[in-house]
C-alpha positions as CSV (number, residue, x, y, z in Angstrom):
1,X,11.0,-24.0,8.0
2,X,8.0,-25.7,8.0
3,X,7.3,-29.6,7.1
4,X,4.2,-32.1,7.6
5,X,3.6,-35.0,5.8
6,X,1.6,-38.1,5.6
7,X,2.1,-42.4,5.2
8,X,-0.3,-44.6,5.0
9,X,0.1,-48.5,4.1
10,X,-2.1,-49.8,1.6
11,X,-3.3,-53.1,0.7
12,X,-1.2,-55.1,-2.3
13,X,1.7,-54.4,-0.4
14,X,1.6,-50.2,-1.3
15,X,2.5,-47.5,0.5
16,X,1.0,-43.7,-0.2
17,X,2.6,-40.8,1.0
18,X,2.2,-37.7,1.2
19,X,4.4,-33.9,2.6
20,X,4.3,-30.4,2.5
21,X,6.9,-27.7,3.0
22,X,7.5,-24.2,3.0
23,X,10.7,-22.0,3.8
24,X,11.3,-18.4,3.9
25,X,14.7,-17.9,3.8
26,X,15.9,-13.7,4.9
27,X,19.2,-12.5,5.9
28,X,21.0,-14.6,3.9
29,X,24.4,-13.1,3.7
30,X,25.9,-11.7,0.5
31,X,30.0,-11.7,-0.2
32,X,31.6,-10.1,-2.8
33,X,35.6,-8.9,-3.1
34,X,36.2,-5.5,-4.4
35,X,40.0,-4.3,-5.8
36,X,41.0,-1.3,-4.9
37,X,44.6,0.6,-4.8
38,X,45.9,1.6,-0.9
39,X,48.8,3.0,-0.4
40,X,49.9,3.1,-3.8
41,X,49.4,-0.9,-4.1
42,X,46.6,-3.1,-5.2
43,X,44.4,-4.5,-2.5
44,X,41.3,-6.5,-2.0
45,X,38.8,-6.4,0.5
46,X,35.5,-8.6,1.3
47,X,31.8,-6.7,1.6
48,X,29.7,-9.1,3.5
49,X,25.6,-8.1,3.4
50,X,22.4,-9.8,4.7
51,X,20.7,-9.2,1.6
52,X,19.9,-12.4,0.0
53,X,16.0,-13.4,0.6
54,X,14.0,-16.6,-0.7
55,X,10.8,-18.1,-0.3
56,X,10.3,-21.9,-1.5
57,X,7.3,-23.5,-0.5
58,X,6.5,-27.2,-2.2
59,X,4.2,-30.5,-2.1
60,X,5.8,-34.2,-2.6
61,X,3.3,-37.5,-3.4
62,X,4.6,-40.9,-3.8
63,X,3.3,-44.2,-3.8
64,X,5.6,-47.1,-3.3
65,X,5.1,-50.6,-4.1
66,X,7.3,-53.1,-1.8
67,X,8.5,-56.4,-3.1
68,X,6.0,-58.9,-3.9
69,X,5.3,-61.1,-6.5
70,X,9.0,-60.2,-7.9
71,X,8.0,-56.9,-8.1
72,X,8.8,-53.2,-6.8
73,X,8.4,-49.9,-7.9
74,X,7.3,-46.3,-7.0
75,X,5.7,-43.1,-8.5
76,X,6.3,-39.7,-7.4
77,X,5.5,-36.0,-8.0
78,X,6.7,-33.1,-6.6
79,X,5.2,-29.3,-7.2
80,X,7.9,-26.9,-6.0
81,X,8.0,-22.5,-5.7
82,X,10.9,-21.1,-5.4
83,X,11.0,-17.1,-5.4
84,X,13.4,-14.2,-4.0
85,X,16.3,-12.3,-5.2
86,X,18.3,-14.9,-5.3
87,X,19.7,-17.7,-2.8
88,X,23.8,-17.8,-2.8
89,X,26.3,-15.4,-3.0
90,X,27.3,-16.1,-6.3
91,X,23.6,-14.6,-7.8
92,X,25.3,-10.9,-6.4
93,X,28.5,-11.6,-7.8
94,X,27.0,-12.2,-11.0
95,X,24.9,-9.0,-11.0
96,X,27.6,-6.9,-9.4
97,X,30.2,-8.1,-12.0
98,X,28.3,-8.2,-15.0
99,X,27.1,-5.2,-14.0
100,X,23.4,-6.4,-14.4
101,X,21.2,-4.3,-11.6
102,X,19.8,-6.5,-8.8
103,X,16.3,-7.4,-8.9
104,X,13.8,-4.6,-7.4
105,X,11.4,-7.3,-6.8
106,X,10.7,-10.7,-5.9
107,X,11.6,-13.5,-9.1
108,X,11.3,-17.0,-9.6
109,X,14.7,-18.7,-8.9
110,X,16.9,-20.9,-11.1
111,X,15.9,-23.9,-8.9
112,X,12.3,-23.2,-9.2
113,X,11.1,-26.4,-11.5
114,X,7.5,-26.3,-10.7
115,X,6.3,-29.9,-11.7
116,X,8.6,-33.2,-11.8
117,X,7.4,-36.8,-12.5
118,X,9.3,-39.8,-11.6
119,X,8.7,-43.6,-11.6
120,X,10.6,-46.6,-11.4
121,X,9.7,-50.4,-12.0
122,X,12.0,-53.1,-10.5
123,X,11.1,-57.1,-11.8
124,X,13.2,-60.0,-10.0
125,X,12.8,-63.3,-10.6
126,X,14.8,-65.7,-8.5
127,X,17.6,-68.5,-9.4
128,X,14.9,-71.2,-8.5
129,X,12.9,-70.4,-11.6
130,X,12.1,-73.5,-13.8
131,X,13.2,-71.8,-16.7
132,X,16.6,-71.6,-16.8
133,X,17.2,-68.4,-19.5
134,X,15.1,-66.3,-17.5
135,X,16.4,-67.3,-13.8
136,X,18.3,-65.1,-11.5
137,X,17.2,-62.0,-13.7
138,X,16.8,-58.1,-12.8
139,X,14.8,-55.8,-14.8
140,X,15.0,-52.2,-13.8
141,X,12.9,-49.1,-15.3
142,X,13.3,-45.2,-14.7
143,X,11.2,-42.8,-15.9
144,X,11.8,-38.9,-15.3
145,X,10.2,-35.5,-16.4
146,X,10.9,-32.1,-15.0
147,X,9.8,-28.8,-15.8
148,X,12.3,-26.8,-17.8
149,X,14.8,-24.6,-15.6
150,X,14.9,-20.9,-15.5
151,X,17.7,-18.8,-16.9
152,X,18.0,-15.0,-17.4
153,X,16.9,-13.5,-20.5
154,X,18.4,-10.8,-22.2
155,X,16.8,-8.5,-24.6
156,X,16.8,-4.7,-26.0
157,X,15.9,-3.6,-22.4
158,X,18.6,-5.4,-20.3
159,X,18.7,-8.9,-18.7
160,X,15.9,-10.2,-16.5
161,X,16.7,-12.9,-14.1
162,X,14.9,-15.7,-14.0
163,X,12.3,-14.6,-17.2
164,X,12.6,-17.4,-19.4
165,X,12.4,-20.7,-18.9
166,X,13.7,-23.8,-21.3
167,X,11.8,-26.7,-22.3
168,X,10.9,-29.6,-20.3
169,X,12.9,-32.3,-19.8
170,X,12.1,-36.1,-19.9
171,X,13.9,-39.7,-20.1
172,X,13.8,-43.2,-19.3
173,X,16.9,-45.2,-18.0
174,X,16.8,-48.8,-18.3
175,X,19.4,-51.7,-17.1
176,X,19.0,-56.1,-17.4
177,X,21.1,-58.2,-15.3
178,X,21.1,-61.8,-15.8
179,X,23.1,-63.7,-12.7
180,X,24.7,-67.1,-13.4
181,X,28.1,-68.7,-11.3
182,X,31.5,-69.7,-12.6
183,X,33.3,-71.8,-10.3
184,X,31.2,-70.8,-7.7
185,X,31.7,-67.3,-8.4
186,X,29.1,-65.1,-9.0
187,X,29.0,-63.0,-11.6
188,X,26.2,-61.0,-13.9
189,X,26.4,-60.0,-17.0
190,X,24.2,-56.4,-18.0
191,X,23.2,-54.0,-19.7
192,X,22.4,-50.3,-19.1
193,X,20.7,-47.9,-21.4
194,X,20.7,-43.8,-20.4
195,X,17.9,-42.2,-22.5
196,X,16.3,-45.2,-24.3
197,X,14.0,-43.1,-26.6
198,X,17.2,-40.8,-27.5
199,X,15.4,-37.7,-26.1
200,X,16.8,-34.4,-27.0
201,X,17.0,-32.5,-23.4
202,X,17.8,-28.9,-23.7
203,X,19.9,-27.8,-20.4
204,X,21.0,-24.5,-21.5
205,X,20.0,-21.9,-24.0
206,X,21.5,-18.6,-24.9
207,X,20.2,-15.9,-23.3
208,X,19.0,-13.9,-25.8
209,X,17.3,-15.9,-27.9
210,X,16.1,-19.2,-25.4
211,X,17.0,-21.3,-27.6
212,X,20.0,-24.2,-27.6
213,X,21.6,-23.6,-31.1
214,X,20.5,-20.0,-32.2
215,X,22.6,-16.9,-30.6
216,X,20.5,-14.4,-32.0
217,X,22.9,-13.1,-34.6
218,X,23.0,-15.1,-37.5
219,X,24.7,-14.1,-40.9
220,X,23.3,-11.4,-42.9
221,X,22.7,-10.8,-46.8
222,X,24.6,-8.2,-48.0
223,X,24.9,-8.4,-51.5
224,X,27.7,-5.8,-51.8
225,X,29.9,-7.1,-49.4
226,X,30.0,-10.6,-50.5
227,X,30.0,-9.8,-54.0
228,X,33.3,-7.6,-53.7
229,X,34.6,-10.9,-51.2
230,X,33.7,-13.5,-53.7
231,X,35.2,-11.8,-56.4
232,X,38.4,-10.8,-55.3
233,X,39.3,-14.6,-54.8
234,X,36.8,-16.4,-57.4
235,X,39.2,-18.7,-58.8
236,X,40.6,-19.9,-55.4
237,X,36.9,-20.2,-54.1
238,X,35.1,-22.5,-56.5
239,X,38.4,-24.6,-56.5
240,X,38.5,-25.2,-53.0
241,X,35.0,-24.6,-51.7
242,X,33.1,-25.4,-54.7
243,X,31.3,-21.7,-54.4
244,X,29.9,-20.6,-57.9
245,X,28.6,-17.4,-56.5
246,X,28.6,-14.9,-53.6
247,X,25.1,-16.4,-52.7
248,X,26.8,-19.9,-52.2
249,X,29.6,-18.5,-49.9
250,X,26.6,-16.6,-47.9
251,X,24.4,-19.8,-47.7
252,X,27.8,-21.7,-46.4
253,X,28.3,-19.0,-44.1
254,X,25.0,-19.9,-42.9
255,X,25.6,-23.6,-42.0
256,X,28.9,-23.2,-40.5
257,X,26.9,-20.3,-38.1
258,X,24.4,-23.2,-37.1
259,X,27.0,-26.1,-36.8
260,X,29.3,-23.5,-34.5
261,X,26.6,-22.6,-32.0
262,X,24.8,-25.7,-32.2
263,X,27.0,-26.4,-28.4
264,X,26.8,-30.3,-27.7
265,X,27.2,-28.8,-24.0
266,X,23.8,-27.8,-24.0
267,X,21.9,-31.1,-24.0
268,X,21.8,-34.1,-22.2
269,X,23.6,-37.2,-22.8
270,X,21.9,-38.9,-26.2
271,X,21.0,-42.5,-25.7
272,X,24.0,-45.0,-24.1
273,X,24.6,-48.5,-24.6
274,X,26.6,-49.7,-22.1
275,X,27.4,-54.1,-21.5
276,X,29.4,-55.2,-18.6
277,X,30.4,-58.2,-16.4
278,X,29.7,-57.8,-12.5
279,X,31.4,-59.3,-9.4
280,X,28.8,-60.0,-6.3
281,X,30.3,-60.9,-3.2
């Protein structure tokens, strides 16, 4: 591995710094147990193989701003490359169990996320402000973005690792605390919010279609089919369902599809209120 990087303090109390890197990974080892029957009993043994290979090569920028003035924060970017045929043991398993071939050539890896923004704010005003509201108060401000992560596509021709890629992702994180003392205790009262803006972050997809809520195989029209369904229990149907026709049992068919794969488990938290009551010792 390779590294060299860069700081240099600037006036007002900044900081600007600056790195480079680059890897190349070979001979990583591979592990994957097989089953297999000896001596008329099932049995399991362990292939190991050096034939995992990556090359990851990146560039990190931040500027930092120390405390002054009551007030801190930083900005950073990183650019990132990631390519091989995959960095763990687990990538083989997955081919060899699946049984997806292993890549022939060189691909861009799941934790290649090119670009990636960040920047935090932190305001402080002390206990010996005048104004007594505002005193002993901690404002803190996160922003993030990354590049969307790879995942492997699949189509009519097979699955390709690392082909697609999801969207980007972005949020900002917020949290107040206001200090005060009990009894001489001291205590703060706060108030965190995860995604302020109530972004909808995509962190999977399904594979065939790259998309969070859409499988690829939604309900077809057959007219034939739900006509001789709709009419065998027509009665029963329009009472329970409110379904007046084969059309309206089709178009219901439809929007249970979406709400099924429509997986919660594929997006990031939605936006969090949280109050609480804080100790410091």
């Amino acid at each position: 591995m390779y590294a060299s990087g860069i700081r240099q303090k600037l006036p007002l109390d900044f900081v600007l710094g600056a790195s480079a890197y680059c890897k190349d990974m070979k001979n990583l080892l591979t592990t994957r147990t097989m089953t297999t029957i000896w001596r008329h009993k099932l049995a399991s043994y362990t292939i190991v193989e050096a034939e995992n290979e990556a090359k990851v090569y990146g560039v990190d920028l931040a500027l930092n701003k120390k405390m002054s003035n009551h007030l801190s924060g930083a900005i950073g970017y990183s650019y990132l490359n990631a390519k091989g045929v995959g960095v763990s043991p687990e990538v083989w398993f997955y081919y060899h169990y699946y049984g997806i071939p292993p890549p022939a050539s060189e691909y861009s890896l799941e934790v290649d996320e090119v670009h990636s923004w960040n920047a935090n704010i932190h305001f402080s005003l002390p206990s010996v402000t005048s104004f007594k509201p505002i005193s002993n108060l901690n404002f803190d401000l996160r922003y993030t973005y990354t590049t969307g992560a790879l995942f492997d596509s699949t189509g009519q021709k097979g699955t390709f690792a690392g082909k697609g890629r999801m969207p980007p992702t972005s949020r900002v994180d917020m949290r107040i605390e206001k200090g005060f003392k009990i009894a001489g205790v001291k205590l703060g009262l706060f108030m965190n919010v995860w995604n302020v803006f109530n972004y909808q972050n995509v962190l999977n997809v399904y594979s065939g279609t790259g998309e969070p809520d859409n499988n690829g195989n939604p309900p077809k029209w057959d007219e034939t089919i739900y006509t001789a369904v709709y009419n065998s229990r027509e009665e029963y149907y329009q009472e329970r369902y409110g379904w007046d026709s084969p059309r309206e049992m089709y178009r219901a068919n439809v929007e249970n599809w979406g709400k099924y794969y429509n997986n919660p488990g594929h997006y990031d938290i939605p936006r969090i209120i949280q109050f609480g009551l804080v100790t410091h010792f």
